[in-house]
N, C-alpha and C positions, 0 to 999 in steps of 0.2 A: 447896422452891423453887417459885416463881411460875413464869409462862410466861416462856421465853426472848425476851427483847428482841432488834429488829434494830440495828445500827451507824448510830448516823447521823454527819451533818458535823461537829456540836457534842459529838460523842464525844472529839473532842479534849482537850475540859477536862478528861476524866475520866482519858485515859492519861497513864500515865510512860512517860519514854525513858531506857534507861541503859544507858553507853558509858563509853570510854576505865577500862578495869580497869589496876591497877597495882598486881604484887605487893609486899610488903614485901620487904626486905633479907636478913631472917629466916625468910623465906618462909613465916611464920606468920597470915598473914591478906592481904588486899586493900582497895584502895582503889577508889572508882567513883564517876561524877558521875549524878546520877538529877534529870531535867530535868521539869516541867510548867510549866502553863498557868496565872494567875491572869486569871478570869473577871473577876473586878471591875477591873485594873489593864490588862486587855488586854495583855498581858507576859508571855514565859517566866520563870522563875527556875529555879536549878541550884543543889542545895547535894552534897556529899562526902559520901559516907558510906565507914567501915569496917566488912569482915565479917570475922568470925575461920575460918581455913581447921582449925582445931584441931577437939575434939570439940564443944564450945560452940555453934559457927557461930553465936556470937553476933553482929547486928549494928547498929552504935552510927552515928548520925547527928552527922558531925563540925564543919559552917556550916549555920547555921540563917537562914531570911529569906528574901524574894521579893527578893533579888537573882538576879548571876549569877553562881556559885562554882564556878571550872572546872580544868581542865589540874593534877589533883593529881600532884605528882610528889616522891617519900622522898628525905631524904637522905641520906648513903649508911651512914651508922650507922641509920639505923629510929627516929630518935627524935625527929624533925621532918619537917615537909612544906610545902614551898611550893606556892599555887596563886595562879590570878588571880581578881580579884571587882574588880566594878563598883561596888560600895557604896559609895567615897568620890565616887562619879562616872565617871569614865573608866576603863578597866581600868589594875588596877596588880597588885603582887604582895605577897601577903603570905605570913607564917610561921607555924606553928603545931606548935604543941609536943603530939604522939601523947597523951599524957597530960590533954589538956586545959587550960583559962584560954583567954584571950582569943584571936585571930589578931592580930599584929603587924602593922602595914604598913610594907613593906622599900620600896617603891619610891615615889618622888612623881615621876618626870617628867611633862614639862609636856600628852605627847602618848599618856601611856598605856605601857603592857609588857606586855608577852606573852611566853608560851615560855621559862619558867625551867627552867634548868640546871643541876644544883650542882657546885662543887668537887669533886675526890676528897677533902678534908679537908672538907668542907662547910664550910669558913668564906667560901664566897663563892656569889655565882649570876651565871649570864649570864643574858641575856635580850635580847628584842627589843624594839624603839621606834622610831618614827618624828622625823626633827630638822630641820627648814625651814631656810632660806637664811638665815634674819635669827636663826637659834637655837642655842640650847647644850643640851648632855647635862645640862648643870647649871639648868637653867630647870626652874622648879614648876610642878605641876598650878595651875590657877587658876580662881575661876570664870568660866564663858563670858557675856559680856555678855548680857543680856537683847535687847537693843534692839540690833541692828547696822547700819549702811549700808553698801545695798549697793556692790559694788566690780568692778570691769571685771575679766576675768582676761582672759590675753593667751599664748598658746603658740606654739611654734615647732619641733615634736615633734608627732610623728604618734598615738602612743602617749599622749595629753592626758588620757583618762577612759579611766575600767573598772567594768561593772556592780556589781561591789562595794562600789567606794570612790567613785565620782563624780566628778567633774570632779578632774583629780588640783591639788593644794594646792601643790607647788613642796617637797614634803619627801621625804625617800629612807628607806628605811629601814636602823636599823644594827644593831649589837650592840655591848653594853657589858656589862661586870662591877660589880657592888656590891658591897660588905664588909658580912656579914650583921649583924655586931656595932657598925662604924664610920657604916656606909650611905655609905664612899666613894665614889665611884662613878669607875668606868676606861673610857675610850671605847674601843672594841677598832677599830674602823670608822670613816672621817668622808669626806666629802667627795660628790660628786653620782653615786653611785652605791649600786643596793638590795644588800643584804647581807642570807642569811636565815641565822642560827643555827640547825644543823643538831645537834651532841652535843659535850661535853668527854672528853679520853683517862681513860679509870682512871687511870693513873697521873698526872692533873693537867696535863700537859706541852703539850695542844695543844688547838684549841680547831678544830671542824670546819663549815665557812663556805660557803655557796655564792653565788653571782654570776655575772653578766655582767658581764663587764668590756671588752666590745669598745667600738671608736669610735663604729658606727652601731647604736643600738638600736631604729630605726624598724624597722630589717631584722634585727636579730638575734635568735634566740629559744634560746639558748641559756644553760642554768647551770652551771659547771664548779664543783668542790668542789676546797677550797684547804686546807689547814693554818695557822695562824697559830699560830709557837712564843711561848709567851706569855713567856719570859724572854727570847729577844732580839726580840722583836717582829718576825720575820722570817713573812716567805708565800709558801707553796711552792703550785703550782696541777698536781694530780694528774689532772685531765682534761683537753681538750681537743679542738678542735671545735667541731661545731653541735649540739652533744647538749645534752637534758636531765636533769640527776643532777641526787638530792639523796638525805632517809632515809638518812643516815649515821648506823654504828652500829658501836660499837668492842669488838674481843673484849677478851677479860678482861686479857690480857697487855697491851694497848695496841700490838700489834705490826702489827697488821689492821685495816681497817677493809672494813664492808659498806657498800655504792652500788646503789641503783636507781635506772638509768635507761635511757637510751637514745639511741643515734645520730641520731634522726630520720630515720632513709633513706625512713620514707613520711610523714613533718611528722606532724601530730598523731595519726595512725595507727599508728604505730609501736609494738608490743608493747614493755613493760619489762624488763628485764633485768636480775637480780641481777651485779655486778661486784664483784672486792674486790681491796684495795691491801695490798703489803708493805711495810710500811717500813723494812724492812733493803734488798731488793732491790730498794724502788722499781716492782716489776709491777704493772701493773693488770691483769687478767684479768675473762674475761667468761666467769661461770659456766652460764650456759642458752644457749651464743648456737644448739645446737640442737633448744633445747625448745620448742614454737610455740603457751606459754600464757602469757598476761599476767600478770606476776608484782604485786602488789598487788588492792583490792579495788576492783574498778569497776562491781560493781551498784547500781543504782537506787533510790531509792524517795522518798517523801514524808512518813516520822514519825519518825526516828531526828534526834537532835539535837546536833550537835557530835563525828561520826565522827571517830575517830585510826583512821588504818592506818600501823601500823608499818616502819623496814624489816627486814631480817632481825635476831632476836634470833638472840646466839650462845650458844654450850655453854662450860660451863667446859673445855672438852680445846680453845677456841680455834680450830677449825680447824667443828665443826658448829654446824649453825642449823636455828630453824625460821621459817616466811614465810607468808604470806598470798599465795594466787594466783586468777583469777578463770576458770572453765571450766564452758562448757556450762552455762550457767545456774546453779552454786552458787561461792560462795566457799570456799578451802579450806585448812586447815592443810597445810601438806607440811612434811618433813623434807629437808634438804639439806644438803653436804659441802664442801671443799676438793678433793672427787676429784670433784666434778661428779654425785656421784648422790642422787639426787630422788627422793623417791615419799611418797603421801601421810598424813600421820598422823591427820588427822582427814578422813572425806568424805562425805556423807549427802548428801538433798536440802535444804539451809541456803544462809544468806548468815553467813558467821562477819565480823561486823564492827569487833572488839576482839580483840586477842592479846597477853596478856601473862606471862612466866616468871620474871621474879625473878632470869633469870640460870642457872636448869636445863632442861637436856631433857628433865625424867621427867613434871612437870606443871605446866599451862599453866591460865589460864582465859581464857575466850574468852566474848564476846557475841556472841549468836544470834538468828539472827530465821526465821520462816518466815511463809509465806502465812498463816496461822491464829495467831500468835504476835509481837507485835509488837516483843519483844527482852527478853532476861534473860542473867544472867551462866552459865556453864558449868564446873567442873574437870574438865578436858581429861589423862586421864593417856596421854602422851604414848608411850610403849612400847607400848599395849595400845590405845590407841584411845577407848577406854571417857569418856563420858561421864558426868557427875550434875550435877542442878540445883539453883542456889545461890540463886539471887532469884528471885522470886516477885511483881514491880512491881505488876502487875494483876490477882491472885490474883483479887479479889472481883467486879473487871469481868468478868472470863473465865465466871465462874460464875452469870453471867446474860445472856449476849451470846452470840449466833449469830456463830463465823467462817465464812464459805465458804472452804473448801479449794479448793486450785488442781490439776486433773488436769493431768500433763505430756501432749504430743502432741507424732510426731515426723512429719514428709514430705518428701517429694522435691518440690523445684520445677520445674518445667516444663522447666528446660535440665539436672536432675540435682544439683542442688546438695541437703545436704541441709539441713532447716530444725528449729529447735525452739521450743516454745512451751508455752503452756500456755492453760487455760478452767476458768472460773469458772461454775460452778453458782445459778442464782439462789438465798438463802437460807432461801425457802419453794417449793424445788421439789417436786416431785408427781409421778409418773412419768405419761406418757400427756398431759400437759399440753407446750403449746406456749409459745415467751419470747422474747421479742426480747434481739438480743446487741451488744454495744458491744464497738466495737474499739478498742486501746489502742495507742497507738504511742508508744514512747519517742521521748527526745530525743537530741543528741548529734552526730551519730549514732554515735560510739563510746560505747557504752554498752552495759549488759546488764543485761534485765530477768532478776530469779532467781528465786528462790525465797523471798522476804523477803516483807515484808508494806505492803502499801499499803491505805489508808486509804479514798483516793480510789475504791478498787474494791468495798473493803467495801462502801463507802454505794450503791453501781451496783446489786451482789448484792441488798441489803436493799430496794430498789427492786422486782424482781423480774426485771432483767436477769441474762443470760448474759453475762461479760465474756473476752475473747480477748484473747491478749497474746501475739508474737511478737517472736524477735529477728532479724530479718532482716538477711540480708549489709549489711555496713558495721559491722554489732554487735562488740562484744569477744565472747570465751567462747570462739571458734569456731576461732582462729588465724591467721596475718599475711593468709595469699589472702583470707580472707573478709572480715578489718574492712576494708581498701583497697579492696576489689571499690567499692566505692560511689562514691570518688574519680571524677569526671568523670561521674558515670551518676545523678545523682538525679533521680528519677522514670522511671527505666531498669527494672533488673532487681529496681533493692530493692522499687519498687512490683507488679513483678509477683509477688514472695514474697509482699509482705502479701495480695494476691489469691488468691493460691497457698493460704494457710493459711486465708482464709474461706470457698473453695470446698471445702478438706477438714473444716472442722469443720460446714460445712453437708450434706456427705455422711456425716458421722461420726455425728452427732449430732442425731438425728431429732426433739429436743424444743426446735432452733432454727427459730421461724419468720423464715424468708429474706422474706419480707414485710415482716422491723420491724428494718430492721437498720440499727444507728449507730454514728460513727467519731467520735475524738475523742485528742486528742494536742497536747504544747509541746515548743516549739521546735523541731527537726528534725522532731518529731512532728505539730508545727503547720502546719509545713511540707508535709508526706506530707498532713494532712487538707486543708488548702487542694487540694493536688494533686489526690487521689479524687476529690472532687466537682467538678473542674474535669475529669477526664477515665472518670468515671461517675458514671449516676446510679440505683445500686443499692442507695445508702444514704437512708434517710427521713429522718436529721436527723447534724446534724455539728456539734460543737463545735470550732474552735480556739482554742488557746491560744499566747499569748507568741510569733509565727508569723515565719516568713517571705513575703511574697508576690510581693516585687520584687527581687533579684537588684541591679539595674543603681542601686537607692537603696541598699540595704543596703550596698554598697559602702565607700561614702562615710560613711554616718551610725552602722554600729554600732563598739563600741569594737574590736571584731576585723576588720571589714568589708573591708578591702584587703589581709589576706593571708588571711583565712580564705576569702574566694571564691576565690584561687586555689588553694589547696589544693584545695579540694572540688569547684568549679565548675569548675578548670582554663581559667578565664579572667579577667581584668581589663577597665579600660571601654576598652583597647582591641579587646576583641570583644564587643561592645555585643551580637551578636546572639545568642552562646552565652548570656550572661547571662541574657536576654528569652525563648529560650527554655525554660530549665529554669526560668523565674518561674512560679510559680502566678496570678498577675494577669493575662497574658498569654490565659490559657484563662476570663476570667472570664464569657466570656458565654455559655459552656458549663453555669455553673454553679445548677442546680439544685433542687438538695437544700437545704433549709432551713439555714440559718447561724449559730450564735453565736460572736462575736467574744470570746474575753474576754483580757485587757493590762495590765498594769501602765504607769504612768505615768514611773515612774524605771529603766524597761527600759534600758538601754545596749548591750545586746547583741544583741537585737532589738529595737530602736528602736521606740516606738506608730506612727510613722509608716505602718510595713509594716501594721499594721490599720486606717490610718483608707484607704489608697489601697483595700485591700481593701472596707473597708464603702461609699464613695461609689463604686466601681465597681460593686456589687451593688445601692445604694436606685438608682441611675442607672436600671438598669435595673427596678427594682421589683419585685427578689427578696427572697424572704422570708428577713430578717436581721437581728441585733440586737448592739448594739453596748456592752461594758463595760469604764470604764474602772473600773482599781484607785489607787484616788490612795497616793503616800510609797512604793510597790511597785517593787521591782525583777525582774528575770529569774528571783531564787530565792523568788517568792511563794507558791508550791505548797508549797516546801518550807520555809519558813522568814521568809516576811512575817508580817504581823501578822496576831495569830488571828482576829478578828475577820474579816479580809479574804481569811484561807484556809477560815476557815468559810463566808463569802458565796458564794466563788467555786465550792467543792461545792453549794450549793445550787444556782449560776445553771445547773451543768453538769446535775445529778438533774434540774431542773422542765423546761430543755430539752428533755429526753429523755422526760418525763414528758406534753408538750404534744406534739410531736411522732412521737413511737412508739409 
C-alpha cells in the first residue's frame, strides 16, 4: 500500500451511504438501500440490495441504475418486495419478485407515492400521495410541460411554505390502498386535510393514520394517531391534545400498538416518549414518562442519506420491544417491556442509525456509524450484546484514507452544569507541534452531535486543524432540564458552555495554538457564530452558515418564524426589544473577526435575507467579509443539496480557514 491519502470535499463521490435495513419474513437474509454520488450527472442514486444472514452472506444487488431505489419493504410471505423509484419520473411504487425479472410498476398517480405498506394477505398496499383541489386519486402521472407561465399564487394560511416543499401547491396529503394484481385504487383519506400513513394491523383490520384535525392550523402543532377500521370505514382517534405522535407499530397479535411521541409541555423541546394502546381496554399508557432520555435517534451529521428511525419493534410474546434512543452523545439499542423496564441492549460509543428484527428479540441488525466509519450494517444478537460486521461499503476507501478519530472530553461550566464534547486531532499530527482549532457548533438547537462521522470535519482535520465539537445546554442527550435550559437565553448560558469548552481544551491540550482559533456552524450554529464574533474577538476567522442574525425579520419571513421565536426567543413583534436584543446584527459593529457568509438561495427556514442584512452591515462598515450565495439550495445543503454545491461549500469553508488561520 502507497502513502495514506487525506479526506477531501470531493471525497464524496467516492463513499457509499447505507441505511434503512429490513429483515426478511424468514429471517434468512436483509434487505438495505446503498446510496452514491454520480460525478458526471451531479445526482445521487440508490439501488436495494440483498445480503444472506445464513452461511453464504451471500450478497446480491436487486435495482440497478442511477436512479433513486428506496424504502424497500417484504411482503409478508418473503416472496415480493415493494419499493419506491423515481425512474418513470416522479416517485411511484413498484414490485418485485425475491427471485428476480423485472420490477412492476403498481402505482401511476398523478403526484407521486411514497411509504408502502402491505396487506396481511399481501394482496394490497397502502401508501402515501399528495391530491390538489382540482384532483383525483385516479389522475396519471403525466409529463410536466416544458414551457410554463408563470401564475400568481394567493394564500390565506400562515403555514403557506416549508423548506422542503416550497411555496405549498394548494394539495394535502393522503393515504390510499391499491390492489397489487387489479391496480384498483381505494381512497382511504380525502378532503383539505394532511394524513401521514403510519403501519397496517397483522391481522389486516385497521389501518394506523395520523393528523391534525383541529379548526386553526396556523396555531396548532399537533398529530393524534387514529384507527381507520377498513371494513366499516369507521375512525377512532386514540390521542389527544397538543401532542405530537406518530411511529406506530403493531405487536404481533394486533392487540397493541407502540406511539412515540409527546405532550409538547416545553414545544419543540420536549423529550419523546414511548406510549402503547390496548385495544381491548382502550388505555393509552405512557411507558418512560420517568425516564429523562429521548426516545428515537436525533444525532447529527452530514453523509448518511435517507435515515429510517423506527418506532418501537415488538417481540413475538407481544408485550416486549426494542427501540432506538439518543443519550450522552451515542445512539442506542435498549430493550423495553409492558412493565416499564428499560435497559440497554446494545451501547458503545456509535450513532446506531437503522434497526431492524424481522419480528424477534434474539437478533437485530443495525446501521452504524462512528467518527472514523461513515456507516455499515451490523448483526446485533440481542441477548448477548455481541456485535459482527456485515457490509463493508468502503472497504477499499478505508484502506487508503486517514480518519481522524474523535477524543471524548468531559467539564463543568462555569455555574456547574456538566458538559460533553469531543476534539479532533489534526490528521498529520506530530507531537510537540502546534495547530489551529475550529469550532463546531451544531444546529437546532435540539440536536446532538455523537459519535458518527461527518465529512465536513474530516476535510478540517486533513487541513491540519484541531476540530472541537460540543453539545451544549439546549442539546438532546442530556435530559429535559438541559435541552429547555436554552428556551428564552440564546446567547445566555449556551454561549458561555461553548466558551467554557474552548478554555478547557485550550488548557487540556497544549498542541492548540490559542493564536489561530476559528468558529464555524448552521443554523442555530450560524446563529452562535454570528453571536461570538459579535461579542468576542478571540477567534481569527469565522464562517457562517444558513444563519440567523435578525430576530425581529425572521419573524415574519422564515416558514417557522412566528412560532418558533416564541418558543425559543420567548417573544413576538410585540416585544420588538427582546427580539433585537438576542439578534446577532444588533452587536454588528462589535464585529471583528473575519467573516464568511455562506446561504443557500431557496432557504425557507432561515431566509438569505438574514445573510444579506448581516453582509451590508459588515462592507458598511468595511469589515473583512465575504458573501456566498448557493443557487436551487435549500436549508438541508450540507446535508443533502446538490454535490456539486455541497462539495463547493467544503471548499469556501477549508480555503477560509486556510487564508485566514
Amino acid at each position: 500500500m502507497g502513502e495514506w491519502e487525506k479526506i477531501t470535499s470531493d471525497d464524496l463521490y467516492r463513499l457509499k451511504s447505507v441505511v434503512d435495513p429490513q429483515v426478511s419474513p424468514d429471517k434468512k437474509g436483509f434487505l438495505y438501500v446503498e446510496t452514491g454520488i454520480s460525478e458526471e450527472k451531479d445526482a445521487y442514486y440508490s439501488n436495494i440490495f440483498y445480503q444472506s444472514l445464513e452461511e453464504s452472506g451471500q450478497t446480491l444487488q436487486w435495482t440497478f441504475g442511477e436512479h433513486r431505489n428506496t424504502s424497500p419493504r417484504w411482503s409478508p410471505n418473503g416472496e415480493e418486495i415493494a419499493f419506491v423509484s423515481n425512474r418513470s419520473g416522479k416517485n411511484q411504487i413498484f414490485v418485485l419478485n425475491k427471485n428476480g425479472g423485472e420490477a412492476k410498476q403498481l402505482t401511476f398517480v398523478r403526484n407521486g407515492a411514497s411509504n408502502p405498506v402491505w396487506s396481511a394477505d399481501g394482496t394490497e398496499l397502502a401508501f402515501q400521495t399528495s391530491i390538489g383541489k382540482d384532483e383525483s386519486l385516479q389522475d396519471k402521472e403525466g409529463k410536466e410541460k416544458t414551457e410554463k407561465k408563470p401564475v400568481a399564487l394567493a394564500f390565506d394560511k400562515m403555514k403557506y411554505k416549508s423548506d422542503s416543499a416550497g411555496f405549498w401547491d394548494g394539495s394535502y396529503s393522503h393515504v390510499a390502498v391499491i390492489n397489487k394484481e387489479t391496480g384498483e385504487l381505494k381512497e382511504i383519506t380525502s378532503g383539505e386535510n394532511d394524513y401521514h400513513l403510519q403501519s397496517w394491523s397483522p391481522d389486516g383490520k385497521y389501518l394506523a393514520i395520523t393528523a391534525d384535525e383541529s379548526e386553526d392550523k396556523d396555531f396548532s402543532f399537533s398529530a393524534d394517531v387514529y384507527l381507520y377500521t377498513l371494513e366499516t370505514k369507521e375512525w377512532k382517534k386514540i390521542t389527544a391534545g397538543n401532542g405530537q405522535y406518530g411511529r406506530v407499530t403493531w405487536s404481533p397479535d394486533s392487540q397493541k400498538i407502540g406511539i412515540i411521541g409527546s405532550g409538547r409541555e416545553y414545544e419543540n423541546a420536549t423529550l419523546s416518549k414511548i406510549y402503547t394502546y390496548d385495544l381491548q381496554t382502550e388505555a393509552l399508557r405512557c411507558l418512560t414518562e420517568g425516564w429523562d432520555v429521548n426516545v428515537g435517534d436525533f444525532a447529527i451529521g452530514d453523509f448518511q442519506q435517507g435515515t429510517v428511525t423506527p418506532g418501537i419493534l415488538w417481540g413475538e410474546d407481544n408485550r416486549s420491544f426494542v427501540f432506538l434512543a439518543s443519550d450522552h452523545g451515542n445512539t442506542i439499542v435498549y430493550f423495553g417491556n409492558e412493565d416499564g423496564e428499560i435497559y440497554p441492549s446494545l451501547i458503545d460509543n456509535q450513532h446506531v442509525y437503522g434497526l431492524s428484527t424481522g419480528g424477534s428479540l434474539k437478533q437485530a441488525i443495525v446501521a452504524i456509524s462512528t467518527p472514523t466509519e461513515p456507516g455499515d450494517l451490523y448483526s446485533l444478537n440481542l441477548e448477548t450484546g455481541g456485535v459482527e460486521k456485515l457490509t463493508d461499503v468502503n472497504k477499499e476507501f478505508a484502506k487508503t484514507h486517514i480518519f481522524a478519530a474523535a477524543e471524548p472530553i468531559e467539564l463543568t461550566s462555569r455555574d456547574g452544569w456538566d458538559l460533553h464534547g469531543w476534539l479532533m486531532k489534526p490528521a498529520d499530527f506530530k507531537e510537540g507541534e502546534k495547530y489551529p482549532l475550529v469550532l463546531e457548533i451544531h444546529g437546532g438547537p435540539h440536536a446532538m452531535y455523537a459519535n458518527s462521522y461527518f465529512h465536513e470535519f474530516q476535510t478540517l482535520t486533513a487541513n491540519g486543524y484541531a476540530v472541537l465539537f460540543i453539545n451544549p445546554r439546549g442539546s438532546h442527550g442530556y435530559g429535559q432540564h438541559f435541552v429547555d435550559a436554552v428556551r428564552g437565553d440564546y446567547g445566555g448560558k449556551d454561549y458561555e458552555d461553548i466558551m467554557d469548552a474552548v478554555d478547557f481544551a485550550l488548557e487540556n491540550f497544549d498542541f492548540i495554538d490559542e493564536t489561530r482559533l476559528g468558529v464555524t456552524g448552521g443554523s442555530y450554529g450560524g446563529f452562535m457564530t454570528n453571536w461570538i464574533v459579535g461579542h468576542t474577538n478571540r477567534f481569527k476567522a469565522a464562517v457562517t452558515q444558513r444563519s440567523i442574525s435578525n430576530w425581529i425579520s425572521f419573524y415574519g419571513v422564515s416558514d417557522i418564524g412566528y412560532y418558533f421565536s416564541e418558543w425559543q426567543i420567548k417573544a413576538d413583534l410585540n416585544d420588538i426589544e427582546t427580539l433585537w436584543k438576542h439578534s446577532p446584527l444588533a452587536y454588528a459593529n462589535n464585529m471583528e473577526t473575519p467573516l464568511l457568509i455562506l446561504h443557500g438561495e431557496k432557504d425557507f427556514r432561515c431566509p438569505i435575507e438574514q445573510a444579506e442584512q448581516l453582509f451590508i452591515a459588515l462592507k458598511k462598515q468595511k469589515k473583512t467579509t465575504e458573501f456566498v450565495r448557493f443557487p436551487e439550495s435549500n436549508h438541508e445543503l450540507s446535508r443533502s443539496g446538490k454535490p456539486t454545491l455541497r462539495i463547493s461549500r467544503l471548499d469556501y469553508i477549508n480555503n477560509w480557514f486556510i487564508e485566514y488561520l
